[in-house]
N, C-alpha and C positions, 0 to 999 in steps of 0.2 A: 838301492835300485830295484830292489823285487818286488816292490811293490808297485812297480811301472811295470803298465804292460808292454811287452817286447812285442816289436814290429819286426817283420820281415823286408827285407827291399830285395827284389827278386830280378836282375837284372840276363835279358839275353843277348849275348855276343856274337858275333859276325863282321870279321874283317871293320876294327873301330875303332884301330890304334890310335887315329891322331886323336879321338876325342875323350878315348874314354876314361883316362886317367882324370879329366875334367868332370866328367860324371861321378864316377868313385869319392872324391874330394865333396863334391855336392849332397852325397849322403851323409857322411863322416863327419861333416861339419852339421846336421842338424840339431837344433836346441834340443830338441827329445834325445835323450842321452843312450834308453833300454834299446840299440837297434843290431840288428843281424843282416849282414849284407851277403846277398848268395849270387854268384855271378856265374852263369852257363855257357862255357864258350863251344857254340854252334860250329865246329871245323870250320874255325877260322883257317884262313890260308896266310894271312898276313901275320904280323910282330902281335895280335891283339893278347893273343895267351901269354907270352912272357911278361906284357906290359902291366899286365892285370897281377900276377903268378909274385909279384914282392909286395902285393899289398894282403896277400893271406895272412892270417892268423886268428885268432880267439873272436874277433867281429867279422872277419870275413873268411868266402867261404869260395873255393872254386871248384866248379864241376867241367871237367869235358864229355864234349859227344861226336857221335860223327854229326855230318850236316843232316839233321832231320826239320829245320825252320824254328820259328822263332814258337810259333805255339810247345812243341813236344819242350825247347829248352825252358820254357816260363811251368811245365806241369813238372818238369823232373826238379826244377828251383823247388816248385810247390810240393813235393814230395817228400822233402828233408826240411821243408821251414816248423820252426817251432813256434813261432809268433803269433800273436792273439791276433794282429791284422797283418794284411798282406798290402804290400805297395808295390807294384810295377813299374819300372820303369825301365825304357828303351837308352842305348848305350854311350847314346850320344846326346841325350836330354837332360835337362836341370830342373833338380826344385829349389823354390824360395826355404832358405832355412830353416824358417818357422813352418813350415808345411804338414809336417806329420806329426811335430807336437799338438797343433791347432787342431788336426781334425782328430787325431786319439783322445783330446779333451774334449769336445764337442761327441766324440761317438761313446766316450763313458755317459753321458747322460742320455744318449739314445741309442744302448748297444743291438738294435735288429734294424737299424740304419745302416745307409752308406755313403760317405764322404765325399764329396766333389768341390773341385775350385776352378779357377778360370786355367786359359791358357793363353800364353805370350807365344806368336809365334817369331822366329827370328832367321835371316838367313846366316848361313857360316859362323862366324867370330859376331856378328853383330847383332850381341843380344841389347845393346841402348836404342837400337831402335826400332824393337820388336814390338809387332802390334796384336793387341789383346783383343780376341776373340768376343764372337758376340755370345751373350750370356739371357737373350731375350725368352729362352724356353725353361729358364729357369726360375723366371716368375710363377708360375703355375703348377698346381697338382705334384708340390714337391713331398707333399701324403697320399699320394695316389700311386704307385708304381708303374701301373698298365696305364693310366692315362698319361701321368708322367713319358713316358717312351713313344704311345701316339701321338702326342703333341713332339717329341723330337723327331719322329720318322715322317711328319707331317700329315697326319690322320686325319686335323680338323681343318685346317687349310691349304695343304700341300705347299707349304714351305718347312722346311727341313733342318736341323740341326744337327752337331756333333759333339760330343764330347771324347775328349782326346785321351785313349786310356789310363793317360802315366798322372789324369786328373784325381783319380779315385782313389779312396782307401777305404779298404774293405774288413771287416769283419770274418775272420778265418768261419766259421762257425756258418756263416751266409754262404762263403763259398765252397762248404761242404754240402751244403743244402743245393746250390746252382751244378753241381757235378765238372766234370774234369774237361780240359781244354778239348775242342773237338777237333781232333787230327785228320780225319775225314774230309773237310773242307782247306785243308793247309795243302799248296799255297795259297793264299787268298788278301785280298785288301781288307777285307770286312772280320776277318777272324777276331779280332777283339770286339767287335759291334755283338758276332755272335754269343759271344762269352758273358759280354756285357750285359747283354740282354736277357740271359738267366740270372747273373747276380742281381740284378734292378728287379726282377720279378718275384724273386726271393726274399726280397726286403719287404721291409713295414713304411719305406720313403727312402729319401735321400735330403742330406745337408748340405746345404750348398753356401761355401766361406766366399764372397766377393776381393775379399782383404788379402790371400795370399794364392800363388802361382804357381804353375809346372812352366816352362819353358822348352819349346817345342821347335830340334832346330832342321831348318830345311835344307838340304843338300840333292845333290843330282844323285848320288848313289840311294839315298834313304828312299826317294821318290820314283826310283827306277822300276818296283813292283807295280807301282801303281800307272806309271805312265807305259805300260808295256799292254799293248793288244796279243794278248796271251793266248790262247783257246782253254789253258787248261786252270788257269787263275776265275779266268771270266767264266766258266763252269763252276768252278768253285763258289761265284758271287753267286749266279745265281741258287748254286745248292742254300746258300747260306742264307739269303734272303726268303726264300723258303719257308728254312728251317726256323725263322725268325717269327714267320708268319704263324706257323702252325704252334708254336709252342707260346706266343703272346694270344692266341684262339682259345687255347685253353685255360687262362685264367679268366677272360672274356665273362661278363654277370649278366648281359643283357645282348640284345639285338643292337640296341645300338652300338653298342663299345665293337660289337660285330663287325659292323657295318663301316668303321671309324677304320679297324684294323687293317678291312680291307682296301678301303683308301690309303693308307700309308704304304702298303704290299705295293699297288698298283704304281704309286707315284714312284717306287724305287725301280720297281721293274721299268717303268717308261723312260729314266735318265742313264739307267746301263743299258737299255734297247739303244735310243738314240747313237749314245757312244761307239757299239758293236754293228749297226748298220752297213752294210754294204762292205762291211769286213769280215763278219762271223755272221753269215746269215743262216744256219743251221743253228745257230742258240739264239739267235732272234726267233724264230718258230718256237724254240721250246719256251721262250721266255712268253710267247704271245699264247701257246695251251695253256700253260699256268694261270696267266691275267684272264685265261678264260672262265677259269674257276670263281674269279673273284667277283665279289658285286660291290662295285664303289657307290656313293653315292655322290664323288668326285671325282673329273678327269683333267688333267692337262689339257689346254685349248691349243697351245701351241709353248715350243721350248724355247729357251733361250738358247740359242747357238754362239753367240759372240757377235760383236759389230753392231754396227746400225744394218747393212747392207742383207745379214743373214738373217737377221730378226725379223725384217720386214718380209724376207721369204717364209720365215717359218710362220709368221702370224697370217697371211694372206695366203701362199699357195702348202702349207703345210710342211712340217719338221723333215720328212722325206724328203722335199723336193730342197730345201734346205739345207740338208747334209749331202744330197748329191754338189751342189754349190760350193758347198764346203769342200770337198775333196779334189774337185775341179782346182778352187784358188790355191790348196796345198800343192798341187801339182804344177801347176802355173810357176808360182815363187821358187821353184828347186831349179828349174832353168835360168 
């Protein structure tokens, strides 16, 4: 076995009893044999620490902390891995078996790469009827890194993709080079976009296996960051988006590529504006100094709200008058 390179899986915990003995099993079981499992439990409050606490030994590894979020638990995982790559994955998520064998084969022949596959998303238990992600921005510029990342943040057309982080396997050595989790923006939705987005820049490309899967499962608790109108999460977004901008500038070779970034900037600040409207209108201001800075060379005509009925407001009498609309009909339906 030494002459396989050993992978890291770097798992962070928070209250994931029911799932996460299912995830543990979904490592443990991978064809690639050389692997180190480091599980970080984030002050759970639930059974999650015991439930994890009898699968230690020689392959796995458990860390406690108090509650500091899931970035500071995945850098302190990253702190003790000894692993030539690093794998992420969230606690209640699955990979396809062959997952990390396949892309540590494929990254021995292009070790200043970074591995990507698709993603099944699934609700609850029902991962057979889980549906696989669009994978259309991965046709392009997958030897480009910076243009790679404007075409997912929607630079050249402002439509947008995602890649789901527990997709990736990373090269310890890239992630040396991208620096350490940014705790400064935690809490946030985007904290893995941010992270992301210095390991993609760091690379020499990305590989991308159509053939095998992460498994990405949705729950009301997993999605409760994201569906919460926060003030200090949605600060956070915008730090991060930002910080996305200014640090993709700098690798930037031309005006155009410029000019690209700045549309992709603009298109994200427009769809967290939208969201924060007439909820958080003091980081709508700051969000609209920022977009001030920027020089697209594309803008949003009008957003998609939902419906036929809000569409047509937003394309005819504008996104504003649109989510006024919107809040209206939420208010309406609660009586």
């Amino acid at each position: 076995m030494s002459d396989q390179p050993l992978v890291s899986v770097i798992i962070p915990l928070h209250n994931t009893e029911k799932y996460i003995e299912q995830t543990i099993n979904s490592v443990l079981s991978q064809t690639w044999p050389n692997i180190e499992l480091i599980i970080v439990d984030d002050g759970s409050t639930d059974n999650s620490y015991e439930a994890v606490k009898k699968f230690e030994g020689e392959k796995v590894k458990i860390l406690r902390q108090t509650n500091q979020g899931a970035s500071a638990a995945k850098q302190n995982g990253l702190n003790i891995a000894q692993g030539q790559y690093i794998q992420y994955l969230d606690a209640d998520d699955l990979l396809d078996p062959d997952k990390i064998g396949r892309q540590v084969l494929a990254l021995l022949k292009e070790p200043n790469k970074v591995a990507v596959c698709k993603t099944v998303h699934f609700f609850g238990d029902d991962i057979d009827n889980g549906i696989e992600e669009e994978d259309n921005f991965f046709q392009a510029y997958l030897d480009e890194p910076l243009n790679f990342l404007i075409k997912l943040y929607g630079g050249f057309d402002l439509i947008g993709g995602m890649i789901q982080p527990n997709a990736f396997l990373t090269p310890k050595t890239i992630i040396d080079k991208a620096g350490p989790w940014n705790s400064s923006i935690s809490p946030c939705t985007d904290e893995d976009g941010e992270y992301f987005t210095r390991v993609i820049l760091n690379s020499a490309g990305i590989i991308f296996d159509p053939g095998i899967f992460n498994y990405y499962r949705k729950t009301k608790s997993k999605n409760s960051l994201s569906g919460q109108l926060n003030p200090v999460t949605r600060l956070n977004l915008i730090n991060s988006i930002w910080t996305k901008h200014l640090y993709m500038l700098s690798f930037a070779q031309s005006t155009e590529q410029e000019t690209l970034i700045h549309n992709a900037t603009y298109r994200s600040f427009d769809e967290l504006k939208v969201q924060i409207y007439l909820v958080y209108n003091d980081l709508v201001r700051q969000i609209e100094n920022y977009q001030r800075q920027l020089h697209p060379s594309l803008k949003i005509r009008h957003h998609t709200m939902g419906g036929a009925f809000l569409n047509t407001i937003s394309k005819t009498l504008g996104w504003k008058a649109a989510k006024r609309a919107q809040i209206i009909k939420q208010k309406l339906l609660k009586f």
